[in-house]
C-alpha positions in Angstrom: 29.7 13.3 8.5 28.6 9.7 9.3 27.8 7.5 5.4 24.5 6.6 5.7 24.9 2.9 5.7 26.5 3.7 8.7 23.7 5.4 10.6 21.5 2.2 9.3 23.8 -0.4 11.2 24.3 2.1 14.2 20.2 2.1 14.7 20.0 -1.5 13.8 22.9 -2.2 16.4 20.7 -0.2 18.7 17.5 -2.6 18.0 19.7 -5.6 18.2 20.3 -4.8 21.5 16.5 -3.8 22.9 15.6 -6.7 20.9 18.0 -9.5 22.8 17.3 -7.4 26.5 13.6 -9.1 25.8 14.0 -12.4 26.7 10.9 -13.5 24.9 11.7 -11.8 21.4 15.2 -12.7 21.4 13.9 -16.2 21.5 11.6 -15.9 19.1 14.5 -14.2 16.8 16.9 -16.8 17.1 14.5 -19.2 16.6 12.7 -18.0 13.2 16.3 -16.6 12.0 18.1 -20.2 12.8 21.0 -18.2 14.2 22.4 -19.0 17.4 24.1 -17.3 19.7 27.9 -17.5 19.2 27.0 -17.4 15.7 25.1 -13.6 16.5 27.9 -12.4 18.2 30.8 -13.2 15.0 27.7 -11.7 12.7 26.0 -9.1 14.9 27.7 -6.1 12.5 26.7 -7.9 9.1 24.3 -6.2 7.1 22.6 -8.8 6.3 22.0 -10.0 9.9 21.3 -6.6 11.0 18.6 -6.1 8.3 17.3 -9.7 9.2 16.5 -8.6 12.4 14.7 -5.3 11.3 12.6 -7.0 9.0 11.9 -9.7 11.9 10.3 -6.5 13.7 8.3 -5.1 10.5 6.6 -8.8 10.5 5.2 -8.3 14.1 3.9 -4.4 14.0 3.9 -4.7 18.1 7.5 -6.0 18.0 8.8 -2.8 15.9 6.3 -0.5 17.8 8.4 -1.2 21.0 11.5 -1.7 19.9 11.4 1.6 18.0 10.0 3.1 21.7 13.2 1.6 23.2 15.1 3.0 21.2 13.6 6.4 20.6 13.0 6.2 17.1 9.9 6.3 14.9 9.6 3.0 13.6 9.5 4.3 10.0 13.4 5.1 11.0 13.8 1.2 11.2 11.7 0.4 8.2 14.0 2.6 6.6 17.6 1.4 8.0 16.0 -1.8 6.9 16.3 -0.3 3.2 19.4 0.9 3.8 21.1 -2.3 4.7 19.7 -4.5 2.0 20.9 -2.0 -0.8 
């Protein structure tokens, strides 16, 4: 059985991904988190980084609404990773 944590980084791996296939939201990402991108790519698997990210979609209910349709998740599920990965 998968930890938990785990299953939080897998979906927040999963919205890192619909999130930088948006060329307009991965912009606007890197741009309010100050990360770049060689600097994503060495972090992308951090907790903190991934939980960054979710909470950037939480601030923007539209944001989460479609990444969480993306994905195929409710977008409590990403609230929720969110939790997860700040514990």
């Amino acid at each position: 059985m998968t930890a938990p944590a785990t299953n939080a980084a897998v979906l927040a791996l999963r919205a890192l991904a619909a999130t930088l296939s948006d060329e307009r939201l991965a912009q606007r990402f890197l741009s309010l988190s100050g990360i770049d991108p060689p600097e994503l790519r060495q972090r992308a698997a951090e907790p903190a980084v991934l939980a960054a990210l979710l909470r950037f979609l939480e601030q923007h209910e539209p944001d989460l609404l479609s990444v969480a349709e993306a994905i195929e998740v409710k977008p409590r599920a990403l609230v929720a990773a969110r939790q997860e990965l700040e514990q």
